[in-house]
Structure formats: structure tokens, C-alpha cells
Phi, psi and omega in degrees: 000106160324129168277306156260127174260130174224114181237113183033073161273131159221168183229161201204110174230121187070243205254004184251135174255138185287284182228150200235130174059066199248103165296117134232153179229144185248124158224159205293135176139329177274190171257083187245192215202127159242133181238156176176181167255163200286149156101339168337329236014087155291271188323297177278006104010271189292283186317341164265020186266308199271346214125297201303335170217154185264154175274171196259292155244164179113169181226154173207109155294126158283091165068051157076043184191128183309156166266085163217146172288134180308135143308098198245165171301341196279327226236285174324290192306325173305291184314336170296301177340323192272285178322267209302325171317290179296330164304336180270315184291319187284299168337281170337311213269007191280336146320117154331101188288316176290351176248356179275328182287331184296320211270311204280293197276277165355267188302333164291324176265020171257321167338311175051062188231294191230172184303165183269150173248143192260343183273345170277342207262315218263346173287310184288337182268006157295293204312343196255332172292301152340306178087045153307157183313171073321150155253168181198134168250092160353137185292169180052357203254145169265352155261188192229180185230187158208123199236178170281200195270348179265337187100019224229341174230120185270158186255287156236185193194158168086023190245179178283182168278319168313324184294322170302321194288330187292320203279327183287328194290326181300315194286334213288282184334312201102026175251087185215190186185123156252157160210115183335289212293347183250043181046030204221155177253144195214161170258093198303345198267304186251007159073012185258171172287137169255308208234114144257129205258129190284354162206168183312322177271352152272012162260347167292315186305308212280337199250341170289321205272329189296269158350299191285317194283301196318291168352284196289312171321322195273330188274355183262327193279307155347272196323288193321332202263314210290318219268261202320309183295326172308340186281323166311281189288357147301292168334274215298308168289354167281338201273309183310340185264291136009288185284000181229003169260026160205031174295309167288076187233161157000266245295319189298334198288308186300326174315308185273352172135020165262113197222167169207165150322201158198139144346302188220106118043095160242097158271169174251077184329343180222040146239164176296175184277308137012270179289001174301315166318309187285325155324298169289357179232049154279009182250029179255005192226137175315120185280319255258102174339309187304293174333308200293324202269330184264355200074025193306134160331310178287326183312282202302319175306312196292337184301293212275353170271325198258324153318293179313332174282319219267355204253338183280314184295324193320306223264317188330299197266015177062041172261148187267168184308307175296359176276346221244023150252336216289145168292166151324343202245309145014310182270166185258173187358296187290300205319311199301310163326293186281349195256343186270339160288290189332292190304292165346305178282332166323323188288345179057055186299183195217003197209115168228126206251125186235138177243095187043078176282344180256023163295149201031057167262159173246183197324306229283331174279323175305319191273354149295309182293005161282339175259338189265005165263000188282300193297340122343308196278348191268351169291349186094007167263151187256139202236107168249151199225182205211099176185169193266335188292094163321294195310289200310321174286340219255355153332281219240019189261130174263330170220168180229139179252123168274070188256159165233141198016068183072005204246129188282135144263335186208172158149129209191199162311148155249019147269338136341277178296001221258311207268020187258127205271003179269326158278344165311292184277006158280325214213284207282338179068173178286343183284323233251325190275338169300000000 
């Protein structure tokens, strides 16, 4: 089984193609090399590789398996969450906030009947979102009214607070009756009166302001319900959407065994070489807030367990001991080199991607670093590397990839490549191969 496969990658940004069409299969154990002259896309190769950029076509496999994340229930349920959160918040906001706050808040605490509830304010701002009927009490008045769900059109006045609650909970329901010939509106079961009109055309008013305010209620409470399921399903199709333009991102990718370098030396400079190290064994360690703030036993063994690994890489890729409080930007050059391997390996990759690790390296180093990528491949990590220095690839390499302007041109053995005349004249020239 191929550790890795890359089938017709190409990458493409705007009207330039980095690379066009690239086969490779990586299998485990080895050493391979990628070669080229700059500007080839070697480097972009490897961001499609890691994550860092998605390919414009082509697939690239890990151990016979896409690098995209699954789709697990976890992944559902997050996205219902989110959806019902934004569904909810639209829903709210399809509402008046100052008449919600009047309805919810306000009134209660201006009533100056009973202490404030958070279960009454949270009863009353459903009922104004329903868009039900209110009781509501004038500021200075010892009576109460029933109003609409904004407050804004009154209905009746002058009752007690039992009275108001009986006649709104009645009009609400719809348990009412007029009758025309005595001018009065009744709670047809039990014959009491809710509304009696001192002449006809104030029970036609009363029956119009009634009609309209229900109405206007039922047509608010819609729009909100309409406005929320749309909020819902945004919500809910945006997290999916989101979540599948970054099924392929980095952090999943470093998840599954993969880590690397970079070209140009990214640490994290003003932490020590330790925690720099250390930085790379974050999933051995507790996220959990509470653990961290209390200090659980198991936290500090796993801390303490994940020093000792990060202090063995430390000494693995040959940096001393007096080194591992030092900041990063402290050390020199080649040192930056090797500590930047470490953290990689700290991820306990299972594919380690290196990008012209022995740049601005001198003789004496470069020929370290040949013993410390041997030593690697013999850890059972599989090593693709990306670099200029010929002795070194044509060291330590079991096979070599050739691109040119984006294009695989070779690839073998390197004594293969060395005699392949199409890399003589792209890359190695006749001097290089004498």
C-alpha cells in the first residue's frame, strides 16, 4: 500500500498554472526528492499536499484514503445548533426590540404589583412574539387595560388585573360573542360580559380595532416565524458549507499524519525552544478548560510526560540540552533548522514533508543533516523533501521527482535521473552531472 498518491494535480491561480498534471506515489520507507529549478512548483506541490492550498484538479490520497474530514453526527448536530441559534436571533430580530423589550421587561417592571421574573418576562416576550393580545398599566393609573402585543392600540381599560387577564386570555382564545341588539360583547358559556358599547357605533369600532389588532398580531407573528425558518435554514446551510469548503484544511490534514517545514523558517520566536517543540504535541495534551485552571493530576503527568518526549527530540535532531529555555530567534541559523524538524516530529507524523532543509546551511552542516534525515527514515517516518543541494539529494534519496515549470519531467533512481537527458538540460547541466 502507497503512503501517499498524488493523481493529476494541478494547481492554477488565476491565468498561471503552478503545476500541471503531477503523478506521485510516495511509499513507506522511503526517501524521495523532489527536484527542479525554482519557480517549478515543488513548494506548491507541498501546500497542496499539506492542505495549505485545495487543488484546482487532481486527488491526493493518504494510506488509500481522501484527506477530507468525515462527515460524522457531530458535524450534523453542530450545524442543526448553529441554524437553530441563527433562526432564532432572526426570528427575534424580525420584531420590534423596543417593543419586545416593552412587552418582555418594561411592563413588568413598571406594574408595581409583583417583584420581577425572569419566567414571567420570558412568558411575556413569547406571547408578543405570537404576537398575543396584553395587559399593560398606565403609569400613575391603578387600573389595567388590554392591549395589543406592541401596546400600542388599546382595546379595553379601566379593569382590575384579574379582570384584564380573564377578558385578554378570552379575546385571545376567540371565547366571545357579540350581541348586536344589547351592544355588548359576553363570554358565550358563562354569559359574562367582557366589552359593553354605550351605542352601536362604538361596538363596530370595538369589533373593528379588535379584528385589526388580532390580525396585525397573527400577520407579525408569521413574518417572525417565516424570517426564523429562513434564519434556520442559512444557518444551517452555511455551516455545511463552510464545513465542506474545509473538509480539506491544514490542521485535519496534520491530523492524519502529515507535517512539515517550510522554505523559510517558521517558529515561533519569542517562545522558548521547548515550548516551541511542545507546540507540536498539542493533541497529547488537555484542552479542558477547568483541567488547566485546577490543575488535575493527569494534566501535569501528561505535561510531564510530553517534556520528556519534547527534551528526547530535543537531543534526536541535535540540539543540547542548555539550549531548551533559550527564545528561538536566540539560536543560530542551522540550530532554527533542526528545532523546526523537531516540532514536526513532535506531531508524530507518519509522512514528513521538509522544504530545502539544508538551506543556508554550511558543509559541515548539511552533512549532519543527512545523518539526521537517515535517522528519521529509520524511525519509521517516511521522508519527502524538496531541495537544491545535489550531494545531499543524490546521498540520501531512494527515488527522485524532476519538475519543470510545473510539469514531472523525470523520475527514478538517482542514478536514473542523474543520466536523464531532459534533467541535464532543464536543471543539472553537463558540469553538475561530470
Amino acid at each position: 500500500m502507497s503512503l501517499l498518491r498524488v493523481d493529476n494535480l494541478t494547481m492554477r491561480f488565476g491565468g498561471l498554472t503552478a503545476v500541471s498534471g503531477l503523478n506521485l506515489t510516495i511509499e513507506s520507507g522511503q526517501i524521495v526528492s523532489v527536484i527542479g529549478p525554482n519557480g517549478a512548483g515543488k513548494t506548491t506541490a507541498f501546500n497542496a499536499i499539506t492542505g495549505i492550498y485545495p487543488p484546482t484538479e487532481g486527488t491526493i490520497a493518504f494510506e488509500d484514503r481522501p484527506q477530507l474530514r468525515p462527515f460524522r453526527a457531530k458535524t450534523l448536530l453542530s450545524a442543526l445548533a448553529i441554524g437553530l441559534l441563527v433562526g432564532v436571533l432572526s426570528w427575534i430580530a424580525a420584531a420590534s426590540v423596543d417593543d419586545l423589550w416593552k412587552a418582555a421587561i418594561k411592563r413588568q417592571l413598571s406594574d408595581g404589583v409583583e417583584n420581577f421574573s425572569y419566567g414571567t418576562a420570558l412568558r411575556d416576550g413569547m406571547a408578543y412574539l405570537r404576537g398575543d393580545l396584553a395587559i399593560d398599566k398606565p403609569r400613575r393609573s391603578r387600573t389595567w387595560q388590554v392591549v395589543s402585543c406592541d401596546g400600542e392600540v388599546e382595546l379595553l381599560r379601566g379593569l382590575t388585573l384579574e379582570a384584564a387577564t380573564l377578558a385578554r386570555d378570552r379575546l385571545q382564545s376567540g371565547e366571545y360573542e357579540f350581541q348586536d341588539s344589547q351592544l355588548r360583547v359576553i363570554h358565550p358559556a358563562s354569559g359574562e360580559v367582557i366589552f359593553q358599547a354605550e351605542d352601536r357605533d362604538s361596538l363596530d369600532r370595538f369589533r373593528t380595532k379588535l379584528v385589526s389588532t388580532k390580525q396585525a398580531g397573527e400577520d407579525q407573528a408569521r413574518f417572525a416565524v417565516r424570517v426564523g425558518i429562513l434564519g434556520f435554514l442559512i444557518g444551517l446551510s452555511g455551516t455545511l458549507v463552510v464545513w465542506r469548503r474545509t473538509r480539506r484544511s491544514a490542521d485535519y490534514i496534520a491530523l492524519t499524519g502529515i507535517a512539515r517545514t517550510f522554505q523559510n523558517i517558521r517558529l515561533f520566536q519569542n517562545m522558548t525552544v521547548l515550548e516551541n517543540i511542545l507546540i507540536g504535541m498539542d493533541r497529547k495534551m488537555s484542552n479542558n478548560l477547568l483541567a488547566m485552571a485546577l490543575r488535575w493530576p493527569g494534566l501535569r503527568r501528561a505535561e510531564a510526560e510530553c517534556s520528556k518526549q519534547a527534551q528526547e527530540l530535543l537531543r534526536f535532531v541535535g540540539l543540547r540540552a542548555d539550549q531548551m529555555n533559550l527564545l528561538a530567534r536566540q539560536l543560530p541559523y542551522g540550530d532554527q533548522r533542526r528545532l523546526e524538524i523537531a516540532r514536526a516530529l513532535a506531531c508524530q507524523p507518519k509522512l514528513l514533508l521538509l522544504d530545502e532543509p539544508a538551506a543556508g546551511m554550511n558543509p559541515s552542516e548539511t552533512v549532519e543533516l543527512m545523518g539526521l534525515i537517515r535517522r528519521i527514515r529509520d524511525r519509521g517516518v517516511t521522508v519527502l523533501l524538496i531541495e537544491h543541494h545535489m550531494n545531499l539529494v543524490m546521498g540520501i534519496s531512494d527515488r527522485i521527482a524532476v519538475l519543470d515549470h510545473g510539469v514531472k519531467i523525470a523520475e527514478g533512481t538517482p542514478e536514473e535521473v542523474k543520466r536523464d537527458p531532459k534533467v541535464i538540460a532543464a536543471y543539472l547541466g553537463e558540469e553538475e552531472v561530470s
